[in-house]
VEXDREN-2710 file (C-alpha; in Angstrom, 1 decimal):
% VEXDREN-2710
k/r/px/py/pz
1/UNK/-0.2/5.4/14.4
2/UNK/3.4/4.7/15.1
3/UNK/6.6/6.7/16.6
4/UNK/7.7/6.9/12.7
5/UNK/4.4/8.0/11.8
6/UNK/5.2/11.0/14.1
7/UNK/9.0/11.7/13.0
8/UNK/7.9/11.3/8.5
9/UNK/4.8/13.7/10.1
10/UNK/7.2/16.3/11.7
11/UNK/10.0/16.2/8.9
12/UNK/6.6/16.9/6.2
13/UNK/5.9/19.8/8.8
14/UNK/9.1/21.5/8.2
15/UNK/9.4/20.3/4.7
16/UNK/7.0/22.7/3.2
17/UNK/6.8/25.4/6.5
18/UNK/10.4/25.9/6.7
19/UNK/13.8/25.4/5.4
20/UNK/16.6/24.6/8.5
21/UNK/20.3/23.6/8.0
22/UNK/23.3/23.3/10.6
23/UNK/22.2/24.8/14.1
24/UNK/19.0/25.8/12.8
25/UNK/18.0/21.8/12.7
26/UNK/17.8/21.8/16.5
27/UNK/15.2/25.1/16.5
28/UNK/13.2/23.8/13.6
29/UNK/12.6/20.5/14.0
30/UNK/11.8/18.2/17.5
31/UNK/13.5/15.0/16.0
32/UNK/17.0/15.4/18.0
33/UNK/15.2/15.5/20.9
34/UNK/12.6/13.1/20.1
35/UNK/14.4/10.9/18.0
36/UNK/12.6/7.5/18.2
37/UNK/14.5/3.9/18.4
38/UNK/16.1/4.0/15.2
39/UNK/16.9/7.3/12.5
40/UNK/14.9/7.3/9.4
41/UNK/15.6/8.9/6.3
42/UNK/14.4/12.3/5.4
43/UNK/14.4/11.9/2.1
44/UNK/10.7/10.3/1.2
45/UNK/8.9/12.9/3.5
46/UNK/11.1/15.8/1.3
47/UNK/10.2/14.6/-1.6
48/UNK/7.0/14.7/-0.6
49/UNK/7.3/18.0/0.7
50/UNK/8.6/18.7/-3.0
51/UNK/5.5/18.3/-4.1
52/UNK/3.6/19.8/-1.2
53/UNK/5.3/23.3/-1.8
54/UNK/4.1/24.8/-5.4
55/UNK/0.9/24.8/-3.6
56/UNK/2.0/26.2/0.0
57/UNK/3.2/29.0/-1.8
58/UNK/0.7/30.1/-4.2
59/UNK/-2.5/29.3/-1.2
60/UNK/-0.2/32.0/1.3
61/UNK/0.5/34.7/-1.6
62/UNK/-3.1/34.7/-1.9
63/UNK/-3.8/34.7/2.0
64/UNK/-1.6/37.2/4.0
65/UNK/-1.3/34.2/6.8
66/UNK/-0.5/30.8/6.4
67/UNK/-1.9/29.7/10.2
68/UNK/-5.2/28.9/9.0
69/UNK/-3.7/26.6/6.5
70/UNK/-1.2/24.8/8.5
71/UNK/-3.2/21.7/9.5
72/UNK/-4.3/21.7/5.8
73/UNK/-1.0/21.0/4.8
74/UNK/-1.5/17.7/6.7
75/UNK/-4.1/16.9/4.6
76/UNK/-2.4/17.9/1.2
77/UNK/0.7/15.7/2.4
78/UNK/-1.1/12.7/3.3
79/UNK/-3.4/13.1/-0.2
80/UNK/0.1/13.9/-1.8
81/UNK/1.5/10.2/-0.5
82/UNK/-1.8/8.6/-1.4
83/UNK/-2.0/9.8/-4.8
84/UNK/1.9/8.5/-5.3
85/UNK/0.2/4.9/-4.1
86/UNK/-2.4/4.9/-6.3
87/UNK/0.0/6.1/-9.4
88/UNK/1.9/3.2/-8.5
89/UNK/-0.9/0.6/-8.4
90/UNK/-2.3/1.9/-11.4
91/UNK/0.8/1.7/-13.0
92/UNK/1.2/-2.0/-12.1
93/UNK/-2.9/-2.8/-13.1
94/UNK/-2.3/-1.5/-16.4
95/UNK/1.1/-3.6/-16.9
96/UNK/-0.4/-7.1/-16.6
97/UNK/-0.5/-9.4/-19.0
98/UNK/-4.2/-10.5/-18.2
99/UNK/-7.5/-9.9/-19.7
100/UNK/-9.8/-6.9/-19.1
101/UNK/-11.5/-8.4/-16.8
102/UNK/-8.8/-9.6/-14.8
103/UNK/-7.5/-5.4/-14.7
104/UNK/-11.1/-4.5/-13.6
105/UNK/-10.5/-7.3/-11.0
106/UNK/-7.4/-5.5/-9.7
107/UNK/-9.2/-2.2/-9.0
108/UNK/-12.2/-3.8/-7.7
109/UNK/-9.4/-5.9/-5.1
110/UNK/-7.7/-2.5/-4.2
111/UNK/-10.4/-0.6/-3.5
112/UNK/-11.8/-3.9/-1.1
113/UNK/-8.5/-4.0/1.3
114/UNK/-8.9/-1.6/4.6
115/UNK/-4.8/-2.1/5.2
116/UNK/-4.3/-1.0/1.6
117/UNK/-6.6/2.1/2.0
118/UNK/-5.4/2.4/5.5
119/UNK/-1.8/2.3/4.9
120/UNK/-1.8/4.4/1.6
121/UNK/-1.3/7.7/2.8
122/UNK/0.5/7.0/6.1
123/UNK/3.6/8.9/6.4
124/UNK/5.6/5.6/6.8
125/UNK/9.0/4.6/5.9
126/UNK/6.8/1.3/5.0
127/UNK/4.5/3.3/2.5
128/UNK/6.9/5.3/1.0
129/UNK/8.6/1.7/0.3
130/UNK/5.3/0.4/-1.0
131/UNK/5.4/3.2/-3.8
132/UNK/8.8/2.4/-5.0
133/UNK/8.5/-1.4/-5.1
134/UNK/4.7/-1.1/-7.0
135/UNK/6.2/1.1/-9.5
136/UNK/9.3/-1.6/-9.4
137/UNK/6.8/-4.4/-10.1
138/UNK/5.3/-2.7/-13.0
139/UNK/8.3/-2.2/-14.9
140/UNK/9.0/-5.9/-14.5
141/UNK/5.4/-7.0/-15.6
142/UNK/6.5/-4.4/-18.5
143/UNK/9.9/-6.7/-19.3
144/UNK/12.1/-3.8/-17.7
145/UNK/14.0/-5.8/-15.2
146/UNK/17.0/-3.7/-14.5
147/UNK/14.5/-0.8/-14.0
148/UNK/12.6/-3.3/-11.3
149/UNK/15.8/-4.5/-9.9
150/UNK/17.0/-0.2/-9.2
151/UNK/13.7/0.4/-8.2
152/UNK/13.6/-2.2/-5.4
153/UNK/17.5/-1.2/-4.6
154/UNK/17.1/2.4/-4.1
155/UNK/14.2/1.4/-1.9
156/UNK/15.9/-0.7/0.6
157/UNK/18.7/2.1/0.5
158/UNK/16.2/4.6/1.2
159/UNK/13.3/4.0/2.8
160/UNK/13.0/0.2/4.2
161/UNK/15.9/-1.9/4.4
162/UNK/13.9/-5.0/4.2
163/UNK/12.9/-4.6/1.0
164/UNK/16.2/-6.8/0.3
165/UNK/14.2/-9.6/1.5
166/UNK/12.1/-9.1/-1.1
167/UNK/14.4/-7.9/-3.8
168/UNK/16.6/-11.6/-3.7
169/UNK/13.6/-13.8/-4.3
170/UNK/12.6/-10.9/-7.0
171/UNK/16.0/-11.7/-8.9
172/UNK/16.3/-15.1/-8.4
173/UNK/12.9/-15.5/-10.2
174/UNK/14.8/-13.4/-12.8
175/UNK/17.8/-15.5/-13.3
176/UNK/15.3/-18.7/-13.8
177/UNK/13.1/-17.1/-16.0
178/UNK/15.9/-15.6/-18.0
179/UNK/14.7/-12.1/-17.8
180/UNK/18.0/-10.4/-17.0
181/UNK/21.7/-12.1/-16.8
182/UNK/23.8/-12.0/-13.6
183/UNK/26.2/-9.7/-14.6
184/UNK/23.3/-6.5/-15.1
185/UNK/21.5/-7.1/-12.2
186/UNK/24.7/-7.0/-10.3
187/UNK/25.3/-3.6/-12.6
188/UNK/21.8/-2.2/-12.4
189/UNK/21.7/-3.4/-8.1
190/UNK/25.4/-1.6/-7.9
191/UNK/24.5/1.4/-9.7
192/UNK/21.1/2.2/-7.6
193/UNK/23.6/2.0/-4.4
194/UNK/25.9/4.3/-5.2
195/UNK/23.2/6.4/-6.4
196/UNK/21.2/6.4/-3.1
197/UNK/23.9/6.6/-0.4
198/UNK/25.6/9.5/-2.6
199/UNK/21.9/11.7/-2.2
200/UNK/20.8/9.9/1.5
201/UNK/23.5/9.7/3.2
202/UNK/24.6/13.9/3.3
203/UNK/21.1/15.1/3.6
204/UNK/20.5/12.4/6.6
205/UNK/23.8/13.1/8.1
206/UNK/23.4/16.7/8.4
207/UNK/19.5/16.8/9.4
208/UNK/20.4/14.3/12.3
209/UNK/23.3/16.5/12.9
210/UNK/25.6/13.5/12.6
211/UNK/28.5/15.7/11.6
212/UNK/29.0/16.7/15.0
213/UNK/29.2/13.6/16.6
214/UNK/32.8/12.7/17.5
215/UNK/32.0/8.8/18.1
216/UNK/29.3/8.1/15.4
217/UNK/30.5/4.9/15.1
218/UNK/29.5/2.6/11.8
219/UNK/30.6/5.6/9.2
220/UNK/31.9/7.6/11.3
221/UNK/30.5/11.0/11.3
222/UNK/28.3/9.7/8.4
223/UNK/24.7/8.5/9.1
224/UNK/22.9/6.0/6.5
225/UNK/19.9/5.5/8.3
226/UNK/18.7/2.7/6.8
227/UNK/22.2/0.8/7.4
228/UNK/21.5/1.6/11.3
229/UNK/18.2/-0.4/11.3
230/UNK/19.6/-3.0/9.4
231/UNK/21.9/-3.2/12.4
232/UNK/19.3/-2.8/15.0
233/UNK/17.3/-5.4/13.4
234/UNK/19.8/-8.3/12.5
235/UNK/23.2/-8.1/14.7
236/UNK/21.7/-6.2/17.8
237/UNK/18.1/-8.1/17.2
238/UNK/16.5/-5.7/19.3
239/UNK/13.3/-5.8/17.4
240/UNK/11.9/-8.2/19.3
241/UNK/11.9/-5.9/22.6
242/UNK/8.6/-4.3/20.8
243/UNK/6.7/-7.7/21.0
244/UNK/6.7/-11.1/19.5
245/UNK/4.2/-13.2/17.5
246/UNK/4.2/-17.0/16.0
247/UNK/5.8/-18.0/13.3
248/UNK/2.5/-18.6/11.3
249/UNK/1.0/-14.8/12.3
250/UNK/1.8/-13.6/8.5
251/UNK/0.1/-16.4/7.0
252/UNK/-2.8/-17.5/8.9
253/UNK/-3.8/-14.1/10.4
254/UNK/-2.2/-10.9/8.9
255/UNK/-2.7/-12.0/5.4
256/UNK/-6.0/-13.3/5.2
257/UNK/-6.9/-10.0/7.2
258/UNK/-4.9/-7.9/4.7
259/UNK/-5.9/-9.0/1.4
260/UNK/-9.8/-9.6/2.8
261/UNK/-11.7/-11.1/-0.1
262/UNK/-8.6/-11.4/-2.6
263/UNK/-7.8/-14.2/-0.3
264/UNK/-10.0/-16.6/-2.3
265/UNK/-9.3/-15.3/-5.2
266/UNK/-5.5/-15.6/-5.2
267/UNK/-6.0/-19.2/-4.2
268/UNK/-8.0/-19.5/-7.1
269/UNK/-5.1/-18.2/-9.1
270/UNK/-2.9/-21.4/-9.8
271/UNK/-5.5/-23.3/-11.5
272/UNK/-7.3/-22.3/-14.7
273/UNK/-10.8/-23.1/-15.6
274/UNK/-11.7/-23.2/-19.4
275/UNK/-14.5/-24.7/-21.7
276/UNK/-13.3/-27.5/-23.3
277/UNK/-15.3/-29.9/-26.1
278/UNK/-18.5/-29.6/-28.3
279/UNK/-20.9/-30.3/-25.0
280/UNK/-18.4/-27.1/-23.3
281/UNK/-17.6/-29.0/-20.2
282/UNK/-15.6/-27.3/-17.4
283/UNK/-12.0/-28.4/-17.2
284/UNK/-9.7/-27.4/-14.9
285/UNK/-6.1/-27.2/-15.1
286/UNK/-3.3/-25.7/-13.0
287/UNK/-1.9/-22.2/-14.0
288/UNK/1.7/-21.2/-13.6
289/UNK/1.5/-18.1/-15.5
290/UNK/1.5/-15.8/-12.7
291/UNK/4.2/-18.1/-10.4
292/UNK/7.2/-16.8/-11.7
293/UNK/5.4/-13.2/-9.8
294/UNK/3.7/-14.7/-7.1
295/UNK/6.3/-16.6/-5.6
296/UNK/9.1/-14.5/-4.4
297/UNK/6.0/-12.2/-2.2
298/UNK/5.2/-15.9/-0.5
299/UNK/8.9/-16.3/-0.2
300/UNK/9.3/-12.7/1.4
301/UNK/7.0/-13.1/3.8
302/UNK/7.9/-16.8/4.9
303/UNK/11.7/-15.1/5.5
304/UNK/10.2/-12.2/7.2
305/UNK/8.1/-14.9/9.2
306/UNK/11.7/-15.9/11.1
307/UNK/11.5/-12.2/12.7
308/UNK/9.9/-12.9/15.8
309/UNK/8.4/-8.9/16.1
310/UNK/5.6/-8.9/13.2
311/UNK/3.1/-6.4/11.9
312/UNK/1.0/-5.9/9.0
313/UNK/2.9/-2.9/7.5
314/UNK/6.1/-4.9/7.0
315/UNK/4.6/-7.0/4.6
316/UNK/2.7/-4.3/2.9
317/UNK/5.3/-4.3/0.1
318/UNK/4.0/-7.7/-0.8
319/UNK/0.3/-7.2/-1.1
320/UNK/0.1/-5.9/-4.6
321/UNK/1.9/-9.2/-6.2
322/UNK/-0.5/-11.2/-4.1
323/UNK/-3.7/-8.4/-5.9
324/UNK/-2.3/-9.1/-8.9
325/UNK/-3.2/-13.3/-8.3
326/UNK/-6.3/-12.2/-7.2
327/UNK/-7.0/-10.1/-10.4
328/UNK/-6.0/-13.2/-11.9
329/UNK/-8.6/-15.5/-10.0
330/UNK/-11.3/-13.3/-10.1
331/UNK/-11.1/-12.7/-13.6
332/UNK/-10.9/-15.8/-14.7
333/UNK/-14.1/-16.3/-13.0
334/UNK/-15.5/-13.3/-14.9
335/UNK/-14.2/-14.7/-18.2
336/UNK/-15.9/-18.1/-18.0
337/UNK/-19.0/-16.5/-16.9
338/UNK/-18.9/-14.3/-20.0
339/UNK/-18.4/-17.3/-22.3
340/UNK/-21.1/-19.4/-20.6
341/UNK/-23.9/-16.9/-21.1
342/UNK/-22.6/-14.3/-24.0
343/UNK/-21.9/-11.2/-21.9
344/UNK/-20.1/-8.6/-23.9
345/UNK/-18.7/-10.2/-27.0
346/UNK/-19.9/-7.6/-29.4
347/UNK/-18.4/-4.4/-28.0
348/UNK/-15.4/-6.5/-26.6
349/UNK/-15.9/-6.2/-23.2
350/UNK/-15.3/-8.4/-20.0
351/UNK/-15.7/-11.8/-22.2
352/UNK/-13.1/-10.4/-24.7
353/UNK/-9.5/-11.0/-23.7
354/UNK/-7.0/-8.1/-23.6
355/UNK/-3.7/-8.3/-26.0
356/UNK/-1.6/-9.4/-23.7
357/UNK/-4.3/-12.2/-22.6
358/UNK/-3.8/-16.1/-22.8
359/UNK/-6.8/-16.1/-25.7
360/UNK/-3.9/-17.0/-28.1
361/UNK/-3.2/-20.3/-25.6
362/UNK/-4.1/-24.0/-26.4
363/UNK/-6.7/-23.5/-23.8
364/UNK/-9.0/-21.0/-25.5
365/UNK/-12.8/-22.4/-25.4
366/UNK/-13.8/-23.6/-28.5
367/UNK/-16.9/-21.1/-28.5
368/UNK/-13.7/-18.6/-29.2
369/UNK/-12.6/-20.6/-32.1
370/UNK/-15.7/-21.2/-33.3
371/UNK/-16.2/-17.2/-33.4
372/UNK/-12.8/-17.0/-34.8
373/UNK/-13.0/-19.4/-37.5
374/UNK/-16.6/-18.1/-38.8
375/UNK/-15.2/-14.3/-39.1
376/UNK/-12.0/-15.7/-41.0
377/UNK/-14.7/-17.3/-44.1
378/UNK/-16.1/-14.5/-43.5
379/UNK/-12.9/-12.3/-44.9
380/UNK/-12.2/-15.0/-47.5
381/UNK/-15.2/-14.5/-49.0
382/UNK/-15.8/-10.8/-49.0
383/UNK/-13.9/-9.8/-52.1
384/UNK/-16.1/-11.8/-54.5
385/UNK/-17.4/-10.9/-57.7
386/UNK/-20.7/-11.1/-59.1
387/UNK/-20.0/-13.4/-62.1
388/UNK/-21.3/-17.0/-62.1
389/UNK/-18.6/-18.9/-60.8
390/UNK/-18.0/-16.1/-58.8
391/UNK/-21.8/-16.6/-57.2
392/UNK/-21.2/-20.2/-56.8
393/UNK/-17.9/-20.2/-55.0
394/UNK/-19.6/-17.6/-52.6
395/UNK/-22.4/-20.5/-52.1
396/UNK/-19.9/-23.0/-51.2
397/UNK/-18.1/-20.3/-49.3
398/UNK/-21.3/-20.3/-47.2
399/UNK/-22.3/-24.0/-46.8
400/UNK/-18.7/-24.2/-45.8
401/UNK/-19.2/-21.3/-43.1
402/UNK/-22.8/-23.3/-42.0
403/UNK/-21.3/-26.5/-42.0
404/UNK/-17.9/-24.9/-39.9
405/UNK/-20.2/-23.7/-37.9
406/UNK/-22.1/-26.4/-37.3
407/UNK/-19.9/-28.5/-36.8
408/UNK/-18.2/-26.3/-33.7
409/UNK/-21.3/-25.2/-32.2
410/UNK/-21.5/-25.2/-28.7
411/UNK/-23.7/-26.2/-26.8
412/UNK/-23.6/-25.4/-22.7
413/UNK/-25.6/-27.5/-20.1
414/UNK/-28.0/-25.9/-17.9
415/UNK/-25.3/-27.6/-15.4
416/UNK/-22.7/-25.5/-15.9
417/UNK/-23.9/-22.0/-17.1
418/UNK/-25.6/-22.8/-13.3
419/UNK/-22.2/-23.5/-11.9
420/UNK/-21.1/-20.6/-13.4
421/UNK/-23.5/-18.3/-12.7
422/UNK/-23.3/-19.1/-9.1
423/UNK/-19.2/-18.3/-8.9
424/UNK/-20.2/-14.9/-10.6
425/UNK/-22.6/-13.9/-8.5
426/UNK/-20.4/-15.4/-5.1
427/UNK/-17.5/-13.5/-6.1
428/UNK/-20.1/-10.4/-6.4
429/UNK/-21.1/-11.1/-3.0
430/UNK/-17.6/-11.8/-1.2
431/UNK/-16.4/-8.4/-3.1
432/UNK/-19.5/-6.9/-1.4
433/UNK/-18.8/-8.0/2.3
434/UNK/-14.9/-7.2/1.7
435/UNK/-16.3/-3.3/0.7
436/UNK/-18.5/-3.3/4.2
437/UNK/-15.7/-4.6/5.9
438/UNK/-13.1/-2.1/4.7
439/UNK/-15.8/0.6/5.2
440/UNK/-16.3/-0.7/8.9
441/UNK/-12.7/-0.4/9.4
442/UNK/-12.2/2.9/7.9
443/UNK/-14.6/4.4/10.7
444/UNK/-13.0/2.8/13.5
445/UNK/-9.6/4.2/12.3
446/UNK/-11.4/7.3/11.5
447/UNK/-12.8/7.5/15.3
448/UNK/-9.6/5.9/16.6
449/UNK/-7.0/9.1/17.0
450/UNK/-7.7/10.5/20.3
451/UNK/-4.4/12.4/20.8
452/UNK/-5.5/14.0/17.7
453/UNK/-9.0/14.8/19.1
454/UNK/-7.1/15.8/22.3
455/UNK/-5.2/18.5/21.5
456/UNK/-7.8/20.2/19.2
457/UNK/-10.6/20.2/22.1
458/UNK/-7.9/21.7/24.6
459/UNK/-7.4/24.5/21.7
460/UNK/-10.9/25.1/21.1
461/UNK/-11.6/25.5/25.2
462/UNK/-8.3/27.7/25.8
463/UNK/-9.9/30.0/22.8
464/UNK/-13.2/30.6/24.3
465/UNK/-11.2/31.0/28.0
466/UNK/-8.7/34.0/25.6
467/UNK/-5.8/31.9/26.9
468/UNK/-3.7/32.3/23.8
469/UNK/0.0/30.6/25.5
470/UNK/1.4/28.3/27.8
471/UNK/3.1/24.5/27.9
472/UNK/1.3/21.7/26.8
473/UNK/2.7/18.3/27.9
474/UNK/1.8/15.7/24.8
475/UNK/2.3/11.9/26.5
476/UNK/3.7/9.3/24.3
477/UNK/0.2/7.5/23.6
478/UNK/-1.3/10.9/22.6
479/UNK/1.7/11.4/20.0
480/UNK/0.9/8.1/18.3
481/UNK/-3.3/8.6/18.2
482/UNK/-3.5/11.6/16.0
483/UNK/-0.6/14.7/17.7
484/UNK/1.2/15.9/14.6
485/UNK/3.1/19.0/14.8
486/UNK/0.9/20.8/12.0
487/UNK/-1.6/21.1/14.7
488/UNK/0.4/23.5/17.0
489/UNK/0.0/26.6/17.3
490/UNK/2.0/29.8/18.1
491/UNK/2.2/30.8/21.2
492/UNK/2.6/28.0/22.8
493/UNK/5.1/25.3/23.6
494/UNK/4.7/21.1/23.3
495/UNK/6.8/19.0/25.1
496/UNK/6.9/14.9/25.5
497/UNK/9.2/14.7/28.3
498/UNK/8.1/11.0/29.2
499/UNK/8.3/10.0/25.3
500/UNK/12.0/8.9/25.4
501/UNK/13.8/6.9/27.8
502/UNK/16.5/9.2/28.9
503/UNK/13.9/11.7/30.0
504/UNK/11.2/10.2/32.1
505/UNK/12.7/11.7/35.4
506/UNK/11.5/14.9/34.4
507/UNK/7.6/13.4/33.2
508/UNK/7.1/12.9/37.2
509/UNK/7.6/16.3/38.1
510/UNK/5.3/17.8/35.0
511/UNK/3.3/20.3/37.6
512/UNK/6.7/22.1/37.9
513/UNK/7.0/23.1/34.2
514/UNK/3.3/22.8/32.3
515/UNK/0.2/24.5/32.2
516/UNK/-1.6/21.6/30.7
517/UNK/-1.8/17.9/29.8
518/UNK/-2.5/14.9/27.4
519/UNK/-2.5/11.9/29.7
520/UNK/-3.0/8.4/29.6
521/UNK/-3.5/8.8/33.2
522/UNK/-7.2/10.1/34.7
523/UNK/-5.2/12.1/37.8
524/UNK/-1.8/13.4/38.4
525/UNK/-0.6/15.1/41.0
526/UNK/-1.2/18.8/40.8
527/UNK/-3.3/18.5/37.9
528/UNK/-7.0/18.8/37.9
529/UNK/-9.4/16.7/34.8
530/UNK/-10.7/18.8/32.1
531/UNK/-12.6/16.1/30.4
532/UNK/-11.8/12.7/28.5
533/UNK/-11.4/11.8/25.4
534/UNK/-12.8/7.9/23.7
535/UNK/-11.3/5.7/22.1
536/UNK/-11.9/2.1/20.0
537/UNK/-12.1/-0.6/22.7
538/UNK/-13.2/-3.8/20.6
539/UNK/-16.9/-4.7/19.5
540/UNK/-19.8/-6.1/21.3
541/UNK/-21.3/-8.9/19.0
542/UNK/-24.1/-9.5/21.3
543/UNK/-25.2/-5.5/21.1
544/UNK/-23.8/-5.6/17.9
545/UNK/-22.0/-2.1/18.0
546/UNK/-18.8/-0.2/18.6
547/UNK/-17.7/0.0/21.7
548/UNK/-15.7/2.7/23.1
549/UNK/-13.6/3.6/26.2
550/UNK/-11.9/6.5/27.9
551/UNK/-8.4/6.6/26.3
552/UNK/-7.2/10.1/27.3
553/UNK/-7.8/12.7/29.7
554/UNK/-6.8/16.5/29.6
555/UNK/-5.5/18.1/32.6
556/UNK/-4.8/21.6/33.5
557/UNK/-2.5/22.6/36.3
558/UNK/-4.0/24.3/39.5
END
């Protein structure tokens, strides 16, 4: 969990709880006086919250309170965000011009990559960008590139402004593929500007409380959030002050970690494996289909590898072009299996190529055209009459059909049904370990929030004490692990003096204005321990388990 996590978290809170404008921002929300590095846009958690709020309201006219529901909300956000990912990836599966095997491919990758799970329902500027620029990338698989080039536009406007990175390799591949002229994807780029900054740029100026500011600098009194961190980012370069990695982190490390088992099979995806010949050998051949697609995600991600500060989430936009070679991979894999050993060809399933498919190619097996050829005598020679000639131009229709189809049958070594039989049932088994890995790593995550954990055992203990309010002291590390604001309660008061720079004076003196504590620290003066909370501290490959550590402690003044 990130500082952003926290702020998309707080501005969800208020979203669907409460309503705050002008000098009612300061009393409703904690942003001003937590604000984090850099702004960030409200506008992805509202719409969010847009969502969010049909429900809040008819759950609290049935209930008479809503405090019960509160840290529900959290949950209704989060599966609010994760549904809008999964829209969006569906969206983009069911847009590719592959065969039904390669589509089930694509769910079957999805569902196998623990960042992709992970990430899908964080309240992230980077998630909230991953949702736009899926959706983008199914409206170009679809032939709508203008809609694509908006799409990716008002998502570098809005929620990540990185997603320009991504968006100029996107229209480049465009331009050479002659999918949109110059001139509209200038337009349609133009247009989704001026339609962003004329919505983000009020609301984000008055919930930051920009307005006010005599010497805003940049727009003056005007706040575009996403302008600011391009600023931060690239003329103050201050990103690096929050750690560095290699150049080759993305590509040898963060990628193969991200896309798990669709690593192998997006290698697989620039050659193409068919059946070729009377004796059906294997030939391979290299496949460009999918490179016009797949090449501006490896150019993003070798321009965001100049950025010395790296993480997985900033290439997260990425991923599903690199799925969708996977898909490709992997399905290919399924196809030639099917063909090989007659899987599915009556009711048209994984062997059977969608509409979209390359069955129409040069490349098709010859077992296809054999199929193919057989059912077309077999039309030719279904409207016959009984006479005579009739009957004898239906026998030479079918010694013409036995000797067609003799002469194309197909006959497949042991050799290679073998070969293929072998991929099948590897890809089965790397899909497998990819699943147990992704489980693995959703119960570490799940296990891993301990400010989260934190703050609900100090509730639970100050209830069975009747201790019903009092000042809580949340430390930065607790705020990242799990603290979200739909977890307070009334009564009492949270504070993270400490969290920001300007105010860490006052985190030394917290016996002076606290009744208790979430520390990183197991003893502070005037504070006595309550207890401790674990957290993820690496794996023991000899024990072969978990291993676990104290992370937090509560304290409690006296």
């Amino acid at each position: 969990m990130t500082a952003e996590d926290g702020l998309n978290g707080s501005q969800k809170h208020k979203g669907p709880n409460k309503a705050a404008t002008g000098c009612a921002i300061k009393s409703s929300f904690d942003h001003l006086s937590y604000p984090g590095v850099v702004p960030r846009s409200f506008l992805p958690a509202t719409v969010v919250s847009f969502f969010v709020r049909p429900i809040k309201f008819a759950l609290e006219s049935v209930l008479a309170s809503s405090s019960p529901l509160k840290f529900f909300y959290q949950y209704l956000s989060r599966a609010v965000l994760g549904f809008l990912t999964c829209l969006s990836l569906s969206s983009l599966g069911s847009s590719l011009p592959l065969s039904r095997a390669s589509k089930v491919s694509f769910v079957l990758i999805c569902v196998t990559q623990p960042h992709l799970l992970y990430y899908s329902s964080r309240p992230l500027p980077n998630t909230f960008a991953l949702v736009l620029s899926t959706f983008a990338f199914s409206n170009w698989f679809k032939g709508r590139s203008l809609t694509c080039i908006f799409l990716l536009t008002v998502a570098s406007c809005t929620c990540r402004c990185d997603i320009l990175v991504l968006a100029g390799p996107v229209g480049l591949s465009m331009l050479a593929t002659r999918k949109v002229s110059f001139v509209m994807g200038v337009v349609a780029g133009l247009a989704a500007v001026a339609t962003s900054l004329a919505v983000v740029v009020p609301l984000d100026t008055v919930m930051w409380d920009n307005y006010s500011k005599p010497n805003s600098g940049g727009l003056g009194r005007f706040l575009w959030a996403e302008g600011t961190v391009l600023f931060y980012n690239t003329v103050e370069n201050k990103s690096s002050d929050w750690g560095t990695s290699p150049w080759w982190w993305y590509f040898g490390s963060a990628l193969p970690k991200a896309l798990a088992g669709g690593t192998f099979f997006a290698a697989l995806s620039v050659v193409k494996v068919n059946l070729h010949g009377k004796d059906a050998k294997l030939r391979i051949s290299v496949n460009t289909l999918l490179l016009p697609y797949t090449a501006p995600a490896m150019v993003f991600v070798a321009l965001y590898s100049l950025l010395p500060h790296k993480e997985v989430r900033f290439v997260m936009p990425a991923i599903p072009l690199f799925n969708v070679a996977a898909a490709q991979g992997l399905g290919d894999i399924i196809d030639v299996a099917s063909l090989c050993w007659g899987w599915g060809r009556r009711d048209g399933s994984l062997g059977e190529k969608g509409d979209e498919a390359e069955e129409a190619e040069e490349g098709a097996s010859v077992d296809e055209k054999g199929r193919r050829s057989s059912e077309r005598l077999k039309r030719r020679t279904r409207g016959t009459t009984k006479s005579k000639s009739s009957k004898s131009q239906e026998g030479s229709g079918r010694n013409t059909h036995k000797k067609e189809k003799a002469a194309t049958a197909v006959v497949i070594s042991p050799v290679t049904k073998a070969a293929t039989l072998l991929t099948f049932l590897g890809s089965l088994a790397l899909l497998g370990l990819s699943f147990l890995f992704t489980c693995f790593y959703l119960y570490v995550s799940r296990h891993n929030y301990p400010g989260g954990e934190a703050i609900s055992l100090l509730h639970s203990t100050l209830d069975s004490r009747g201790v019903d309010g009092g000042k809580i002291h949340v430390c930065n590390k607790a705020a990242m692990t799990g603290f979200t604001r739909f977890l307070e309660r009334p009564g009492w008061e949270y504070v993270k003096e400490g969290y920001e720079e300007g105010n860490k004076e006052r985190a030394d003196g917290l016996q002076d204005f606290v009744d208790f504590a979430i520390s990183e620290e197991k003893e502070r003066p005037g504070f006595k321990s309550m207890g401790a909370i674990m957290g993820y501290a690496g794996i023991d490959l000899k024990g072969r388990k978990v291993k676990w550590e104290e992370t937090l402690w509560i304290l409690e003044r006296g």
